[in-house]
C-alpha positions as CSV (number, residue, x, y, z in Angstrom):
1,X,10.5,-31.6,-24.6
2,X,8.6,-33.4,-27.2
3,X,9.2,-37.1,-25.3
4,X,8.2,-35.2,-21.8
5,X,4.9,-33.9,-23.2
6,X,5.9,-30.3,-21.9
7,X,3.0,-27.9,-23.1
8,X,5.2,-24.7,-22.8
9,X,8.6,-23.8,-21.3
10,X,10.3,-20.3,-20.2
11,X,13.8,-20.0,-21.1
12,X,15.9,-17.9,-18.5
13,X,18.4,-16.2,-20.7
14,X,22.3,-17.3,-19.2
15,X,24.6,-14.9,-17.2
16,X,27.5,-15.3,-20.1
17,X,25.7,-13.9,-22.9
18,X,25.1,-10.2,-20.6
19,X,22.6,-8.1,-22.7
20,X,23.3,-10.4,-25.5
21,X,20.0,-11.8,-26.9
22,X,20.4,-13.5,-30.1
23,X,20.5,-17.3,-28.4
24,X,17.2,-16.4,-26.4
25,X,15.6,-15.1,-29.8
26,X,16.8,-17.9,-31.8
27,X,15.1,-20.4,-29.5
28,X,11.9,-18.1,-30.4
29,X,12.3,-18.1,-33.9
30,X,12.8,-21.8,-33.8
31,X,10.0,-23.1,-31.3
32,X,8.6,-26.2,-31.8
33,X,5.1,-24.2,-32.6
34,X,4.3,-21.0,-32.4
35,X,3.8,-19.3,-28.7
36,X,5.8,-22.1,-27.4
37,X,8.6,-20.4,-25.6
38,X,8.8,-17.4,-22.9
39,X,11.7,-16.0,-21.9
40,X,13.9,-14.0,-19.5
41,X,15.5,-11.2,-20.7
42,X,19.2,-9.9,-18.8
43,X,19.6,-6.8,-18.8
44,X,21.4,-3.6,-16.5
45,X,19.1,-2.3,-13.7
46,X,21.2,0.8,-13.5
47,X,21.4,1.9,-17.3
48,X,18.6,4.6,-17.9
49,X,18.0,3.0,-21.3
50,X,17.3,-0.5,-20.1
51,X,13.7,0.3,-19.6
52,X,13.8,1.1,-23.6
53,X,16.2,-2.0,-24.7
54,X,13.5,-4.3,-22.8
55,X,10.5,-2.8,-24.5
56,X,12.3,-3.1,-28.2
57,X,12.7,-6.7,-27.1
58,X,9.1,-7.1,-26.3
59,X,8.2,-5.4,-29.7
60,X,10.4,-8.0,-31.7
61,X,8.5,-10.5,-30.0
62,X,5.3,-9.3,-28.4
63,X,3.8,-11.1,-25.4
64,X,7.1,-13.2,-25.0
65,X,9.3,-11.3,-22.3
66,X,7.7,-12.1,-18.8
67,X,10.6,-11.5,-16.8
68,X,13.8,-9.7,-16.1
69,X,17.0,-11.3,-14.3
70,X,18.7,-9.2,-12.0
71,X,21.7,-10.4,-10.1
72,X,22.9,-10.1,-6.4
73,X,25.2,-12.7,-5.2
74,X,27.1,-10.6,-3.5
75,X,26.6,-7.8,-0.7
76,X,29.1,-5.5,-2.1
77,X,28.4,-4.2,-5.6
78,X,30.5,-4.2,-8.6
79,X,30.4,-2.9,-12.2
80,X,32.7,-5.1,-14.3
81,X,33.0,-9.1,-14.5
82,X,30.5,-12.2,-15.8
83,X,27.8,-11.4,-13.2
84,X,27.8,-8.0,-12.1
85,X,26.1,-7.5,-9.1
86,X,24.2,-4.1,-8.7
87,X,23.9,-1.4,-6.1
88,X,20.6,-2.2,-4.6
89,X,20.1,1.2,-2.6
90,X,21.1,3.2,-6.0
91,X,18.3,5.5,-7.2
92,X,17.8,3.9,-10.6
93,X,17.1,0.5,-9.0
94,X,13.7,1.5,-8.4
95,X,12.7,3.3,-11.1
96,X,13.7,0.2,-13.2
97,X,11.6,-2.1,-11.1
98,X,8.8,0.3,-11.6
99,X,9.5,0.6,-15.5
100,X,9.1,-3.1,-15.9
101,X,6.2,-3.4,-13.7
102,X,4.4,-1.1,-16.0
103,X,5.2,-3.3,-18.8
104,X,4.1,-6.2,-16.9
105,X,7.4,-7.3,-16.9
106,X,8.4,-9.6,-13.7
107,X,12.0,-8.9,-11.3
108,X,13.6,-12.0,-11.4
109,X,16.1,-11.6,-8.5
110,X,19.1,-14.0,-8.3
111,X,19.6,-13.1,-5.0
112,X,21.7,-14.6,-1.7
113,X,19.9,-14.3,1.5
114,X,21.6,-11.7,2.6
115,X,20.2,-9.1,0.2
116,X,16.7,-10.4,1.4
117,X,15.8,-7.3,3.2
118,X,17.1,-4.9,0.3
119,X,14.2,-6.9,-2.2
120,X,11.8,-6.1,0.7
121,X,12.2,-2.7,1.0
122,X,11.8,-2.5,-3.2
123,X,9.3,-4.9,-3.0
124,X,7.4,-2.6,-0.9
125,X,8.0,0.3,-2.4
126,X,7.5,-0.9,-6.0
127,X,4.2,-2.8,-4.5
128,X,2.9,-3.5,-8.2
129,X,5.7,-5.5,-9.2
130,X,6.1,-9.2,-9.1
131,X,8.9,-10.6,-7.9
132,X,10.2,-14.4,-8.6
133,X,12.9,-15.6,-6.5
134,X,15.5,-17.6,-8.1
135,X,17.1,-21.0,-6.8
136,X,14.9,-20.8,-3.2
137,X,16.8,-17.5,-3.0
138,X,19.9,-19.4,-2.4
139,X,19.6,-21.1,0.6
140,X,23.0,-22.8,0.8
141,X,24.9,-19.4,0.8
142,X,24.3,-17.3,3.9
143,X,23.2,-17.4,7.6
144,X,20.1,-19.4,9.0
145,X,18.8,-16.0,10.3
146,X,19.4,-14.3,6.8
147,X,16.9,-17.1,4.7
148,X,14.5,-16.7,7.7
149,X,14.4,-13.1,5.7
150,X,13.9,-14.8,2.6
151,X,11.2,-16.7,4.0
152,X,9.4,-13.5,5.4
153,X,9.4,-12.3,1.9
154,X,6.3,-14.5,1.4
155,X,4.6,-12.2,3.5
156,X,4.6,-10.0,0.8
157,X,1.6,-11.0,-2.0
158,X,3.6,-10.9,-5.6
159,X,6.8,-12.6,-3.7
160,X,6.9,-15.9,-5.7
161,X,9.7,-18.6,-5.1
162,X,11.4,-20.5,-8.1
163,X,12.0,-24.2,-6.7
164,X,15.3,-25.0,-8.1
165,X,18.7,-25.0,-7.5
166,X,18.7,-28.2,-5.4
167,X,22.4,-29.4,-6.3
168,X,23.4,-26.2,-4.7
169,X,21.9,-26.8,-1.4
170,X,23.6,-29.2,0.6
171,X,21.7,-29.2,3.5
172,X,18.2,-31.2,4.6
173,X,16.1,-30.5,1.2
174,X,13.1,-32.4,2.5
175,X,13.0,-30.3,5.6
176,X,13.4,-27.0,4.0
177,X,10.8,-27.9,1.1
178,X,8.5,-28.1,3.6
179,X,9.0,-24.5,5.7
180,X,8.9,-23.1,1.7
181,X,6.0,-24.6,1.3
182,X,4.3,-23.7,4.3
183,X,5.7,-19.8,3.9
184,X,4.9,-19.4,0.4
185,X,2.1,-22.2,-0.2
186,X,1.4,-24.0,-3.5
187,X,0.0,-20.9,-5.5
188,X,3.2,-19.2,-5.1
189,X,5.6,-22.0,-6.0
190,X,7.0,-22.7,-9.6
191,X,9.5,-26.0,-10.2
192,X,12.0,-25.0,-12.6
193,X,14.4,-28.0,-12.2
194,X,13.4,-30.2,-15.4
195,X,16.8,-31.2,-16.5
196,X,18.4,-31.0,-20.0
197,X,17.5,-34.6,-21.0
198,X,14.6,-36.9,-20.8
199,X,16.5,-39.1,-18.3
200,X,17.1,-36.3,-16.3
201,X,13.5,-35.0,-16.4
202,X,12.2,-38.4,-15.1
203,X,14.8,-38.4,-12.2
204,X,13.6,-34.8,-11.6
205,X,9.8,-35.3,-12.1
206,X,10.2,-38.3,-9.5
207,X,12.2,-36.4,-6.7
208,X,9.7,-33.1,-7.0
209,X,7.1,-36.0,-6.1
210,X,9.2,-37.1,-3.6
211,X,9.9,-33.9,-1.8
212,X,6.6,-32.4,-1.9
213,X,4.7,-36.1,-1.0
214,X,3.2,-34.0,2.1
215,X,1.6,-31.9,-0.4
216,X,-2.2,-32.8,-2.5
217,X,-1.9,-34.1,-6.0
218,X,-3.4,-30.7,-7.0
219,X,-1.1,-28.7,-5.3
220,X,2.3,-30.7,-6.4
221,X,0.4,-29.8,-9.9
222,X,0.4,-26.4,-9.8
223,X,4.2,-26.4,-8.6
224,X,5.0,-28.7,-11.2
225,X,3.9,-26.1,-13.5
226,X,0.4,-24.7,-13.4
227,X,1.0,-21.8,-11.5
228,X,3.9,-21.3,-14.6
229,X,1.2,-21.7,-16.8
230,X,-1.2,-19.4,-14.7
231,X,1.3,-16.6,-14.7
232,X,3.4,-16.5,-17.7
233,X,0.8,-18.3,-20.2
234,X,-2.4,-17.3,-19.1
């Protein structure tokens, strides 16, 4: 981070460790400089007492939480295993969405296509919450007609699309860059595929270039990371 000259970085907590937070608040303890690191809380949608276990997180470390990850890789939804995908039509669902909205608190939904039009009827009935698609809302794993969904989310104003997840796409990525970029636009874009390494981050760097070289040098900017910057550091 230091070699790439990154100003700030958001660190989405990992499906293994669950509701398990003591990785993501070690990185915070242990920040390069203070108010370096954001991060993205996992916790159950369902449990009536998530809205509470968030907000005690928040209070260990104030202004640091700006999102929470919420799984749906599947249509059918379970209650045990390493992901546990969630009953999107359930009652609490919403009232969860609207808990975090009210703490300013963004849904991250790890989502396949296929649940596209379950986020939009939340999205539209939780209207204050914003809502950051992970991995291009998984292109590479349902039907043409089901993205098309995903890309109608845009339509909706605090829909924004996380632009990662490339190696699991193995289809034209230069071609479906673009029809992201022309659905969402530049303001609603955020790059989050920087690599683990400074090798890696250079490859990266040079292929975000690459696939967005339609695109302004102001614009690839803000996906690179001002728009991250806009929204979770501002």
């Amino acid at each position: 981070m230091e070699t790439a000259g990154l100003a700030h970085s958001v660190i989405v907590h990992p499906e293994p460790y669950q509701d398990d937070h003591r990785y993501l608040e070690y990185c915070f303890a242990h920040e390069p400089r203070t108010g370096y690191f954001k991060g993205v809380c996992l916790f159950d949608p369902l449990r009536e007492d998530t809205p509470r276990r968030v907000r005690s997180l928040m209070e260990r470390w104030p202004k640091r939480i700006v999102a929470m990850r919420i799984h749906e890789t599947r249509m059918t939804p379970e209650s045990s295993g390493p992901i546990r995908n969630r009953d999107m039509h359930d009652s609490r669902m919403p009232a969860c969405w609207k808990a975090l909205a009210a703490m300013g608190v963004a849904v991250q939904m790890h989502s396949i296509p296929g649940q596209a039009a379950n986020i939009r009827g939340l999205a539209e009935r939780v209207s204050e919450a914003t809502v950051i698609l992970d991995h291009m809302g998984r292109p590479g794993d349902g039907a043409a007609r089901e993205y098309e969904e995903v890309l109608r989310l845009a339509e909706l104003p605090r829909v924004i699309l996380k632009y990662s997840g490339w190696d699991m796409y193995k289809g034209d990525l230069q071609k479906l860059t673009r029809r992201i970029y022309d659905a969402f636009g530049p303001d609603r874009m955020i790059w989050g595929m920087l690599g683990g390494a400074i090798e890696e981050y250079r490859r990266q760097s040079a292929r975000l270039d690459e696939l967005l070289g339609f695109a302004s040098a102001a614009d690839r900017a803000k996906i690179a990371g001002g728009n991250a910057m806009r929204l979770f550091f501002a």
